[in-house]
LORO-810178 format. One record per residue (C-alpha): residue in one letter; x, y, z. Coordinates in nm, 2 decimals, padded with zeros to 4 digits. Example, Ala and Ser with C-alpha at 12.3 -4.5 7.8 and 13.67 -1.06 7.14 Angstrom:
2
PT residuo     xx     yy     zz
PT       A  01.23 -00.45  00.78
PT       S  01.37 -00.11  00.71
! end
This chain:
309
PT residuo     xx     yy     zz
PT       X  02.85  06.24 -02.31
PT       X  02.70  06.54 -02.27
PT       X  02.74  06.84 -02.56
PT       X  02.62  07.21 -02.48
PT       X  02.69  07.46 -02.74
PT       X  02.91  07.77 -02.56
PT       X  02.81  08.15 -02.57
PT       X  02.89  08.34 -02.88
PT       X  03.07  08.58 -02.67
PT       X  03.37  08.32 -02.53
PT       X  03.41  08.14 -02.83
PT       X  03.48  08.52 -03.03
PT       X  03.71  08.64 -02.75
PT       X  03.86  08.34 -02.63
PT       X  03.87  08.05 -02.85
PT       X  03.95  08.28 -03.21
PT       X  04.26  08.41 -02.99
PT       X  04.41  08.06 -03.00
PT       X  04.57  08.04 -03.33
PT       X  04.52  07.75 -03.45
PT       X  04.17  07.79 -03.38
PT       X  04.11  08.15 -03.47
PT       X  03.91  08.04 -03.79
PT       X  03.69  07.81 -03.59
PT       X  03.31  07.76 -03.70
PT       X  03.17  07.62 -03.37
PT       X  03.27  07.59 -03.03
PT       X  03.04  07.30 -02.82
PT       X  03.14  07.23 -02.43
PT       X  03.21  06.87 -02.34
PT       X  03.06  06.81 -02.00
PT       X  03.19  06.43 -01.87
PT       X  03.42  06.31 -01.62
PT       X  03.53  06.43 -01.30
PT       X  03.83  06.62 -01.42
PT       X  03.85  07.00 -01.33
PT       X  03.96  07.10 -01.70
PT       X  03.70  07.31 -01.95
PT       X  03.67  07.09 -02.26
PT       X  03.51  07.18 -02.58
PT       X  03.48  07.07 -02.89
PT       X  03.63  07.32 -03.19
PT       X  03.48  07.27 -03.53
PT       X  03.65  07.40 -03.83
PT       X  03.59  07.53 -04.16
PT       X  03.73  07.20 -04.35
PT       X  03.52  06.97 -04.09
PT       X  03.78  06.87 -03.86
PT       X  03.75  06.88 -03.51
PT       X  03.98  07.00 -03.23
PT       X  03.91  06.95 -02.83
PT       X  04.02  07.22 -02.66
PT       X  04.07  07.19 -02.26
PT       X  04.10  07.51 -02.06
PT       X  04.26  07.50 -01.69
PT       X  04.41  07.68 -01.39
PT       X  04.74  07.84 -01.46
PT       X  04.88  07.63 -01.13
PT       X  04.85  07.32 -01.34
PT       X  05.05  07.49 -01.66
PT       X  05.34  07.26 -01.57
PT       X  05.15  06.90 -01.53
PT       X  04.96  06.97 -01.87
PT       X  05.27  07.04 -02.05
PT       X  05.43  06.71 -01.93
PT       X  05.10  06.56 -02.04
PT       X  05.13  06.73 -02.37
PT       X  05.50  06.53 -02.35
PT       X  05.35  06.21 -02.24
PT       X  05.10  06.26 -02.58
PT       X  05.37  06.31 -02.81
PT       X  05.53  06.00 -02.70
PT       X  05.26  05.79 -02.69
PT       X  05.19  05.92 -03.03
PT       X  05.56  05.80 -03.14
PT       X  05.46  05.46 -03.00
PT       X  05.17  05.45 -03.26
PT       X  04.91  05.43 -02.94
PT       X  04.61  05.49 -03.06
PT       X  04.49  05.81 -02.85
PT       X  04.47  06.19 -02.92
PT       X  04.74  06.37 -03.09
PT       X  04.89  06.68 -02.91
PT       X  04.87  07.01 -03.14
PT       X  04.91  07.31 -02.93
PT       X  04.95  07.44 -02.54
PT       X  04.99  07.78 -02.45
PT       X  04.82  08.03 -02.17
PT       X  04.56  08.29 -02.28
PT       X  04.35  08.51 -02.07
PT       X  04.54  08.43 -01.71
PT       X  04.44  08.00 -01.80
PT       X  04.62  07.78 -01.95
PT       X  04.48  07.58 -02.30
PT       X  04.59  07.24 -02.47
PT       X  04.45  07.19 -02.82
PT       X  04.45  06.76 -02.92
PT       X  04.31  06.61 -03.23
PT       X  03.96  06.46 -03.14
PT       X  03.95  06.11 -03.14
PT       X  03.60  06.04 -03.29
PT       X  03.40  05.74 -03.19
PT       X  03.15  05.63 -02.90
PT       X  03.16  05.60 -02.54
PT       X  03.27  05.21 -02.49
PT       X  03.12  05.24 -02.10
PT       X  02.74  05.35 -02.29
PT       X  02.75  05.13 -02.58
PT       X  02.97  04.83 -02.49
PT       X  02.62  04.62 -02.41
PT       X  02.50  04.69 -02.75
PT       X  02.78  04.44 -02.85
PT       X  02.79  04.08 -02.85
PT       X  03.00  03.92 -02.60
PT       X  03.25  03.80 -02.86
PT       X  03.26  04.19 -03.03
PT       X  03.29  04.31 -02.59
PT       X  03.57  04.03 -02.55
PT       X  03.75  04.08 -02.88
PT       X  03.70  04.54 -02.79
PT       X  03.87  04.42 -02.46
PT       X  04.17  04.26 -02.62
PT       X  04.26  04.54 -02.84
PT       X  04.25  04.77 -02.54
PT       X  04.50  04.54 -02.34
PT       X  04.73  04.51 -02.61
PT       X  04.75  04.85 -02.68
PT       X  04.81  04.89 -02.31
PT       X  05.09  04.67 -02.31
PT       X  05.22  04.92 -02.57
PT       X  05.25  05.18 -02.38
PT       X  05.42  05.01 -02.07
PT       X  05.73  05.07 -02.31
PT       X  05.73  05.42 -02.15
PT       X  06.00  05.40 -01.89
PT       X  05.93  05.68 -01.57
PT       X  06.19  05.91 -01.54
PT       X  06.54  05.88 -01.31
PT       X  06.38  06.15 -01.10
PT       X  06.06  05.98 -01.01
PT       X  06.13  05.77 -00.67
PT       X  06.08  05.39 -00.68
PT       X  05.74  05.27 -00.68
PT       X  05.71  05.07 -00.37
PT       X  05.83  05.38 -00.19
PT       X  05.59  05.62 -00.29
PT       X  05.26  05.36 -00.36
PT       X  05.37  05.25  00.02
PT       X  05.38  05.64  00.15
PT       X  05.05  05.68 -00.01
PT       X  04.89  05.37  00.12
PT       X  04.97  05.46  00.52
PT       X  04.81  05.79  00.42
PT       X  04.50  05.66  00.34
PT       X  04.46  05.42  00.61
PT       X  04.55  05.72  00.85
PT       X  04.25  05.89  00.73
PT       X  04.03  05.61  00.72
PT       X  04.09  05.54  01.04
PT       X  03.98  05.91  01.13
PT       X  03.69  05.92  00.88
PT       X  03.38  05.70  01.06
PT       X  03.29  05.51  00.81
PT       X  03.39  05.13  00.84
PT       X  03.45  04.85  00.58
PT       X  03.32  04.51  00.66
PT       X  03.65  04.29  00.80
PT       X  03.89  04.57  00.74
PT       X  04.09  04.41  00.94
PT       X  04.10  04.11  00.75
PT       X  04.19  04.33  00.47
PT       X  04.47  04.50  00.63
PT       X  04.63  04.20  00.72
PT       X  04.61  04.08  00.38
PT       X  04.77  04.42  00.25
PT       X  05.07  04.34  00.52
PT       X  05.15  04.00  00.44
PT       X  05.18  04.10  00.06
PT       X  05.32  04.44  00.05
PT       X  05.69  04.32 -00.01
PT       X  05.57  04.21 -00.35
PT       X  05.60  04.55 -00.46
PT       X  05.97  04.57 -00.40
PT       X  06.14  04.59 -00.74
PT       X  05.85  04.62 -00.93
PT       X  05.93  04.80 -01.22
PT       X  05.87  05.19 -01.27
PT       X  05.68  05.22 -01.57
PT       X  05.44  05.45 -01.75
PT       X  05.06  05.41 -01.58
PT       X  04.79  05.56 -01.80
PT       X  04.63  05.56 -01.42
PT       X  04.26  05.58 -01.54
PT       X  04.20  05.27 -01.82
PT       X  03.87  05.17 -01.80
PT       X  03.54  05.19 -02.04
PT       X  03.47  05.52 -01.92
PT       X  03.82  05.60 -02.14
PT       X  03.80  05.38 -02.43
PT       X  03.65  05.51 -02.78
PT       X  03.44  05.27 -03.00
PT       X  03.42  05.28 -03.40
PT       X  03.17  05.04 -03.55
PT       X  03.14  04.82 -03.24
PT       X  03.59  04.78 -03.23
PT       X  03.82  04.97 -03.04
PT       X  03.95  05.30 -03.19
PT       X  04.16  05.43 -02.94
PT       X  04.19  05.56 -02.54
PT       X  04.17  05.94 -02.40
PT       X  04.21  06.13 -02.09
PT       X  04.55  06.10 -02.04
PT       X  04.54  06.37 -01.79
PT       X  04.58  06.14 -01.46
PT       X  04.93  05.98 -01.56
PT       X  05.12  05.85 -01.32
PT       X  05.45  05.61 -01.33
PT       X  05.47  05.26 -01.15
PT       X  05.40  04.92 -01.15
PT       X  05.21  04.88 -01.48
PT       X  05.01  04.59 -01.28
PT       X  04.83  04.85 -01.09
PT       X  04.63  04.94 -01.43
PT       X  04.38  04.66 -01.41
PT       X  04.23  04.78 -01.06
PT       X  04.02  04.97 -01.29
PT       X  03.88  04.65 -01.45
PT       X  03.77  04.53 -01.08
PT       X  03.63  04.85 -00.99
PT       X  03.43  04.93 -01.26
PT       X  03.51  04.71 -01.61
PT       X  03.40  04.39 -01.45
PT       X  03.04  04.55 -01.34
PT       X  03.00  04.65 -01.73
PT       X  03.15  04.33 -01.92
PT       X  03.29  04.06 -01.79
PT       X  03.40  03.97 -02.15
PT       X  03.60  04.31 -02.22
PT       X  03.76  04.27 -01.85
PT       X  03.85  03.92 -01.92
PT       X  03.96  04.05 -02.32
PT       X  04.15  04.32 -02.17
PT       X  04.40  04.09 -01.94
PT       X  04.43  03.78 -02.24
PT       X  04.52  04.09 -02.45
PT       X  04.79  04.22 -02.25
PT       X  04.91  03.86 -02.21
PT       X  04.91  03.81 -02.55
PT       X  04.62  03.56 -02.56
PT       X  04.79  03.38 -02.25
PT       X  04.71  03.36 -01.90
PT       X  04.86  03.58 -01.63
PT       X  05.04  03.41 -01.38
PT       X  05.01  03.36 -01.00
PT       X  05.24  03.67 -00.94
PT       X  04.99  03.91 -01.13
PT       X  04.70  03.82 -00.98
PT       X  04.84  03.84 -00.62
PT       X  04.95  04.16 -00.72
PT       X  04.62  04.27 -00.89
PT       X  04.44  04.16 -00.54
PT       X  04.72  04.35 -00.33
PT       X  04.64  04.67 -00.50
PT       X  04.26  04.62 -00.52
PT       X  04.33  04.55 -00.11
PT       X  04.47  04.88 -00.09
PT       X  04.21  05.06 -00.31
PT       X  03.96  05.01 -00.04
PT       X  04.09  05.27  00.18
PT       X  04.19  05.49 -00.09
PT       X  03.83  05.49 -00.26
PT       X  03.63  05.59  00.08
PT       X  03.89  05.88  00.15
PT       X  03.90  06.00 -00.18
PT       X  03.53  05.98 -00.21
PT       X  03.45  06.12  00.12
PT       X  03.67  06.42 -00.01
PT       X  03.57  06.49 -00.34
PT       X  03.22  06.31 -00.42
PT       X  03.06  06.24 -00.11
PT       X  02.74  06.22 -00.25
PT       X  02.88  05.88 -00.48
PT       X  02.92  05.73 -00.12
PT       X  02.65  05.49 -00.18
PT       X  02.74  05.37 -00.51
PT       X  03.13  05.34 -00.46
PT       X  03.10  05.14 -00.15
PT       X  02.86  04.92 -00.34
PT       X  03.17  04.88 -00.58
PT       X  03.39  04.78 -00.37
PT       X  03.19  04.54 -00.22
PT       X  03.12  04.38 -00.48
PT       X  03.52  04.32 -00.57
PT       X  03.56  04.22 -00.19
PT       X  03.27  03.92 -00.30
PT       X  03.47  03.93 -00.63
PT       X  03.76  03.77 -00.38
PT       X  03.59  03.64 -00.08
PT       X  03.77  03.96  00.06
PT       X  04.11  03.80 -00.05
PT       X  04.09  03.46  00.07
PT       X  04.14  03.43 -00.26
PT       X  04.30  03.62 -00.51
PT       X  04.16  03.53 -00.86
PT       X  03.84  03.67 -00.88
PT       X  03.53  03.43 -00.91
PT       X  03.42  03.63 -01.24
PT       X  03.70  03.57 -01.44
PT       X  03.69  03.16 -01.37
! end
């Protein structure tokens, strides 16, 4: 993580303006992640810290049902970032959180031994499972619907975009003959974005999750693509930690991990788009991702990956 200490003149005119903030000793910018948002770091005079993000005033609404989604969480006991303030100053819109203070799990989970990454990953699953409590709202369309919309999207514009996935074909036709196992799957909370890059360490254990800014509501299943995309390339024993935890130390069955590889299936497509849209120059190291899942599964001739065995 990144830390650049911001210009006197901002944090005077800007930051002070914030209430709860006004009597703030330092302001330090948070450069990490891919998110659009301004974050900094607001020290106080009695040594706490604040993060403050700063964003466009078109995504006012989404950060204050964000700020919802935090309080509840928080009434759930996750451990994550409590939500203080949200307001709009200076024609942007500003969230204030508690800052949840730790380590980056994705830079430091190799300092720990397997057991501490395995026992890190089970704390995050469980505390995953905790949040799948969160019910999506009567509004929000059923899952299959909407995950199904978005999926012929995606291979539309694939199809259009010139670069080609070894036996996508064979891939596609796996997606087809397993799509109807999203039908009445259930329309939960999805954090959308659980991986080490996301999880906070304290003295080599896990002390909470962040970044809730990517929500989203659907099968809760769909979390652990994140564990084949980029988990299981860190720690094999935090991925394999993470799904024992949400299982309660058991095993998932068949269901979940034809699921798991149905969704993984679909995130092929999805990840060129997206990355051909927003961060063409990852090209290189996301396809080498998603290659490596597609060994993971002998490009879903099976559907429990080889790395969890």
């Amino acid at each position: 993580m990144i830390f650049i200490k911001e210009r006197a003149d901002v944090k005077k005119s800007l930051v002070k303006n914030i209430p709860i903030l006004s009597q703030c000793t330092e302001v330090v910018e948070v450069k990490k992640g891919f998110s659009t948002d301004k974050k900094f770091l607001v020290k106080m005079p009695d040594r706490s810290t604040f993060l403050l993000r700063l964003f466009h005033m078109d995504e006012v609404a989404h950060k204050r049902s964000e700020f919802l989604i935090l309080e509840k969480m928080n009434a759930l006991s996750i451990r994550c970032t409590r939500p203080i303030s949200i307001g709009e100053i200076e024609n942007q819109g500003y969230m204030v959180t508690s800052y949840l203070e730790g380590e980056d799990a994705e830079e430091k989970i190799l300092t720990c031994t397997e057991q501490e990454q395995f026992d890190i990953g089970f704390e995050a699953g469980k505390e995953l499972k905790k949040m799948h409590q969160v019910s999506a709202p009567a509004s929000i369309a059923p899952w299959s619907l909407r995950k199904l919309e978005k999926h012929n999207k995606y291979i539309d514009a694939y199809a259009a975009c010139g670069i080609k996935i070894k036996n996508d074909l064979k891939i596609i036709n796996f997606i087809n003959e397993n799509i109807h196992l999203m039908q009445e799957r259930p329309n939960l909370f999805q954090h959308d974005d659980y991986h080490l890059g996301n999880i906070i360490l304290r003295n080599k254990e896990f002390a909470g999750v962040i970044d809730f800014n990517r929500y989203d509501w659907g099968d809760p299943y769909h979390e652990f693509i994140k564990i084949g995309i980029f988990s299981r390339q860190l720690s094999i024993p935090f991925s394999k930690g993470q799904i024992q935890g949400y299982f309660a130390g058991g095993e998932p069955d068949e269901s979940f991990w034809r699921l798991y590889s149905l969704y993984l299936a679909m995130c092929v497509f999805s990840t060129v788009v997206w990355t051909l849209k927003f961060t063409p120059n990852n090209m290189e190291e996301m396809l080498n991702k998603v290659y490596t899942y597609l060994d993971d599964h002998d490009y879903f001739d099976r559907c429990r990956p080889t790395w969890y065995e």
